[in-house]
C-alpha positions as CSV (number, residue, x, y, z in Angstrom):
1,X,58.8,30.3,-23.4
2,X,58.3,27.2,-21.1
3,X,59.0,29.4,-18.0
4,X,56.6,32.5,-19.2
5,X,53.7,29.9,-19.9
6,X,53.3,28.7,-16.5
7,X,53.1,32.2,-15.6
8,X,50.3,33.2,-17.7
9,X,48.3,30.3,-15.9
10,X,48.4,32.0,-12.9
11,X,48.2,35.5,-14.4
12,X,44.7,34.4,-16.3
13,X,43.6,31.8,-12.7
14,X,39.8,32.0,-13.1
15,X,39.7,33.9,-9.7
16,X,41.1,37.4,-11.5
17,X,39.0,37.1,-14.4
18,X,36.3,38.7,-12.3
19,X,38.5,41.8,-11.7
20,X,39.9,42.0,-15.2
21,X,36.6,42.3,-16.3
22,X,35.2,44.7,-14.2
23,X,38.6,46.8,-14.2
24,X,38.1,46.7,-18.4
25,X,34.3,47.7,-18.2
26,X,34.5,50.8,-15.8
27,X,37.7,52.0,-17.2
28,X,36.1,52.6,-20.8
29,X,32.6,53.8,-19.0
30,X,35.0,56.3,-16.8
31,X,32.5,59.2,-17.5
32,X,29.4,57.1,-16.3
33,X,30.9,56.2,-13.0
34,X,33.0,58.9,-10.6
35,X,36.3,57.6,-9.2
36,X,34.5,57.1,-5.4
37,X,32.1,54.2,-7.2
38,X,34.6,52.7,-9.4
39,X,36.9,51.7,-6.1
40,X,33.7,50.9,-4.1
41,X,32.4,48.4,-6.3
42,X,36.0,46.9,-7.5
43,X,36.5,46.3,-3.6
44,X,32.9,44.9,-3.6
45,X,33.9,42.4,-6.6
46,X,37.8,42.2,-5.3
47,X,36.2,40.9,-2.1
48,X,33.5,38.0,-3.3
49,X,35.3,36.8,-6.0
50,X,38.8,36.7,-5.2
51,X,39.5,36.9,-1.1
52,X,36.3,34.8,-0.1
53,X,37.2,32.1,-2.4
54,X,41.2,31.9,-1.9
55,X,40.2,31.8,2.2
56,X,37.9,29.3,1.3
57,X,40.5,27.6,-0.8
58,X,42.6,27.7,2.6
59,X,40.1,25.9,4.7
60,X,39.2,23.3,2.1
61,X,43.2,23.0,1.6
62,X,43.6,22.2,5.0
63,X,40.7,19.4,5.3
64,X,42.3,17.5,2.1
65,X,39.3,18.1,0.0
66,X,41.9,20.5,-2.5
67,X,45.6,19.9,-3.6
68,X,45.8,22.9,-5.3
69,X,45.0,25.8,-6.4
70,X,44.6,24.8,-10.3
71,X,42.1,22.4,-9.0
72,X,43.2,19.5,-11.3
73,X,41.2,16.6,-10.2
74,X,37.5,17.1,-11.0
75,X,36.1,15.7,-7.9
76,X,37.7,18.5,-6.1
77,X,35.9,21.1,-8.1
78,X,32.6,20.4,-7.4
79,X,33.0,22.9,-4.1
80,X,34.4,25.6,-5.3
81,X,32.6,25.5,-8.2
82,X,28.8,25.7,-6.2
83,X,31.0,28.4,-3.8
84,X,31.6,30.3,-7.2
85,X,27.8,29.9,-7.9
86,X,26.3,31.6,-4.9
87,X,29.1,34.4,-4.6
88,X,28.2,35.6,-8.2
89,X,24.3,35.2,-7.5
90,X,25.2,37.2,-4.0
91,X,27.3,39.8,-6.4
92,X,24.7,40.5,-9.2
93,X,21.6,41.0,-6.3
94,X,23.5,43.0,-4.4
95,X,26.6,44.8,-6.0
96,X,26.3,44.6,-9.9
97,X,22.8,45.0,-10.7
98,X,20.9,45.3,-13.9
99,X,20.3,49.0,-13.0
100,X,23.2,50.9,-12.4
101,X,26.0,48.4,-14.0
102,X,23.5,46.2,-17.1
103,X,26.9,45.6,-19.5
104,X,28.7,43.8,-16.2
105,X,25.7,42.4,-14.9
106,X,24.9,40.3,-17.4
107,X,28.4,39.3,-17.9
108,X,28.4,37.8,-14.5
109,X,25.5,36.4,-15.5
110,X,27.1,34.7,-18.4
111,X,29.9,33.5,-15.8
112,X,27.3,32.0,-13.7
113,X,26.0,29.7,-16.6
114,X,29.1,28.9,-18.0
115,X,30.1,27.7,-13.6
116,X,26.7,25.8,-13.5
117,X,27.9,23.9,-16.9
118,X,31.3,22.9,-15.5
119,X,29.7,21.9,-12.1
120,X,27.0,19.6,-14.3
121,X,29.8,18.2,-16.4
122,X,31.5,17.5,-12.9
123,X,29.4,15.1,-11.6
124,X,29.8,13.2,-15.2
125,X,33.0,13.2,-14.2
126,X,33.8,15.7,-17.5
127,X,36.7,18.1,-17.0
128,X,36.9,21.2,-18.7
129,X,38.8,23.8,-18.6
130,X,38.6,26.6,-16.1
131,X,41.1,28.5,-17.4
132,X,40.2,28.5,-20.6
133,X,36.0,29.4,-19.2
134,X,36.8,32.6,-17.9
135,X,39.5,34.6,-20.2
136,X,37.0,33.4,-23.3
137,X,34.1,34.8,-21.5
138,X,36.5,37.9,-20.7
139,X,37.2,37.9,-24.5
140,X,34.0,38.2,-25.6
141,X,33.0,40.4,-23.1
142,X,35.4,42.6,-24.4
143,X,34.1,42.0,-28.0
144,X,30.7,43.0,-27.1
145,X,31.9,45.8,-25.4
146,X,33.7,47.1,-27.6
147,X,31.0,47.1,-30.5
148,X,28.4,48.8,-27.7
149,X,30.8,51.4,-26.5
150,X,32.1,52.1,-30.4
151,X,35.7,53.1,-28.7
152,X,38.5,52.0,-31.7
153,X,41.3,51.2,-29.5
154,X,39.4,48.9,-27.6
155,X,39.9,46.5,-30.7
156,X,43.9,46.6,-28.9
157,X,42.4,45.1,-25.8
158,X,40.4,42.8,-28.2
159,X,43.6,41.4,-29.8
160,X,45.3,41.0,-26.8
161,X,42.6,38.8,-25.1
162,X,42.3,36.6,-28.5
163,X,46.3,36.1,-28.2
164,X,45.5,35.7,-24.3
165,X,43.6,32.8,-25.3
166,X,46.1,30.8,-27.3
167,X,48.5,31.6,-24.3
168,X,46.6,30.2,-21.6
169,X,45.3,26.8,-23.7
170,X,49.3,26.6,-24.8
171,X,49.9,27.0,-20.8
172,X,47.7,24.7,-19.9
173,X,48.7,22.0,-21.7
174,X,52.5,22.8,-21.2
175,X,51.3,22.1,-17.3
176,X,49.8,18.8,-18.3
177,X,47.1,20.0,-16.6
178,X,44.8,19.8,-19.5
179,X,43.9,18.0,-23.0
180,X,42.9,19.7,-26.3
181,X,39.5,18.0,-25.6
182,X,39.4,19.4,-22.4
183,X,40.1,22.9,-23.7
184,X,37.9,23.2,-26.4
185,X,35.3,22.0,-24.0
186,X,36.4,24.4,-21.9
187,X,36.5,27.7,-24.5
188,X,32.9,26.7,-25.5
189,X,31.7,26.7,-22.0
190,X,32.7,30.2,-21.6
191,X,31.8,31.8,-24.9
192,X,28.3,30.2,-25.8
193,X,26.5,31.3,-22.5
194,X,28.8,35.2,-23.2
195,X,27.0,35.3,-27.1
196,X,23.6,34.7,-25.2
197,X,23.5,37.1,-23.3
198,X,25.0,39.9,-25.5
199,X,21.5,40.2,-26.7
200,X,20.5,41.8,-23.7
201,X,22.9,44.7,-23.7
202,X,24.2,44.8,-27.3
């Protein structure tokens, strides 16, 4: 189990949450979207939120302001995290809007409030979890979605992102990369500003 944990750190990284999320949402709308759409704006999302931010990574990688990808010391986040910002403001003007995509869009909305919290708590020098931000705010995405949509076997996919979320926080901490503090900090982060905005799609 100590080798698979490690794993699941880097299968769950906060940069793939974005994709899970959007992979999850337009495969149980598949009737809404055609198959052209659903790969235009996954490549849309695939680009902003994971290849801009790991070449990004790269350059700050290379000028010593990052040691790694986990990100551990919070001074070091305080970049990526405003990066993160402005790449899900540029996504949600111009990819995922309200009109054609509202369940998604106001996910990433969710995701940009739970990424200005972390930044805030940065400069308190407050460290909370990344990890355990997004695949909460993926989990109850998944919850909401799942009562909107009224699709049983999405309450599967439910119960594997709830288990996902003991395996990550149990990751984390077998990493010493985290505390329990630091976690539940973390997995509050990333529901709360998720439950707010439910109410606009639910």
């Amino acid at each position: 189990m100590k080798k698979i944990l490690p794993i699941i750190s880097y299968l769950f990284h906060p940069l793939f949450i974005s994709m899970y999320a959007s992979m999850f949402y337009l495969f149980f709308k598949e009737d809404a979207f055609v198959n052209e759409e659903k790969f235009f704006i996954l490549f849309q999302i695939l680009i902003i939120t994971v290849l801009v931010p790991m070449l990004f990574f790269l350059l700050l990688r290379s000028t010593g302001n990052v040691d790694s990808i986990m990100i551990h010391e919070t001074a070091q986040r305080k970049i990526p995290l405003v990066l993160h910002c402005f790449l899900i403001i540029l996504l949600v003007k111009r990819s995922v809007v309200i009109m054609r995509y509202p369940e998604l869009h106001f996910f990433f909305l969710g995701a940009l409030f739970s990424t200005i919290i972390a930044l805030v708590l940065s400069f308190f020098k407050i460290k909370a979890s990344l990890h355990m931000i997004a695949i909460s705010g993926l989990t109850i995405f998944a919850i909401g979605l799942s009562r909107h949509l009224q699709v049983p076997h999405m309450m599967y996919w439910v119960a594997f992102f709830i288990l996902m979320n003991g395996l990550v926080a149990s990751s984390r901490l077998e990493m010493n990369a985290h505390t329990n503090k630091e976690l539940i900090i973390g997995l509050l982060i990333g529901i709360i500003p998720q439950i707010l905005f439910l109410v606009f799609w639910l």
